[in-house]
N, C-alpha and C positions, 0 to 999 in steps of 0.2 A: 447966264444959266438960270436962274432962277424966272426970268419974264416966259424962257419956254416953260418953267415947268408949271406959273402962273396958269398961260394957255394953254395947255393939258389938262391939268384943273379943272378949267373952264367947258372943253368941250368934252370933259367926263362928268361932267356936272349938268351940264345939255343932254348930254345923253339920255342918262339916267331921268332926267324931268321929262322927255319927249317917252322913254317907256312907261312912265308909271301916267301921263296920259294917254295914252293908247291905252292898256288895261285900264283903265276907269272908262274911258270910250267905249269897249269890249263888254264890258261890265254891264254898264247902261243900258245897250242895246239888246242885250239879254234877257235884263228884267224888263224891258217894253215887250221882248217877245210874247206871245202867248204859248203856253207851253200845248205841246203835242201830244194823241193822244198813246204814242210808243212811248212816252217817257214817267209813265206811273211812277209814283213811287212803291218801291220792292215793300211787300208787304199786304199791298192795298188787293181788297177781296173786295170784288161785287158781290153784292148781297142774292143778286138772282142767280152766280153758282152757287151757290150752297144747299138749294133744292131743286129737286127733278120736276121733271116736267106734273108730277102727280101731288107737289108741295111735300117729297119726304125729303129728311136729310140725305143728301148723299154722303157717302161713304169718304173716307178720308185718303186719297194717293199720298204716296213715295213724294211726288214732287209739291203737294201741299204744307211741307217743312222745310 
């Protein structure tokens, strides 16, 4: 009994190593990506909305908060 639960062990222990390479794989390729430009970050304001076409402030929308 014990040599099975060795090798159980063993390939729970493979397992576990073969996922957490693939997430660092995953990972990797990620930060090689160059990020897109849908993927802003929440927050980020172009400086050329914030005035009209006449250099006034525009007005502040609903969905500007």
């Amino acid at each position: 009994m014990p040599a099975s639960q060795t090798f159980k062990k063993r390939q729970k222990e493979r397992a576990r190593q073969e996922k957490q390479a693939e997430k660092a794989k995953k990972k990797a390729e990620r930060k090689l990506e160059p990020k897109s430009a849908g993927t802003a970050e929440a927050g980020a304001v172009n400086p050329a909305d914030l005035f009209d076409e006449n250099g006034e402030p525009r007005e502040l929308d609903f969905h500007d908060f």
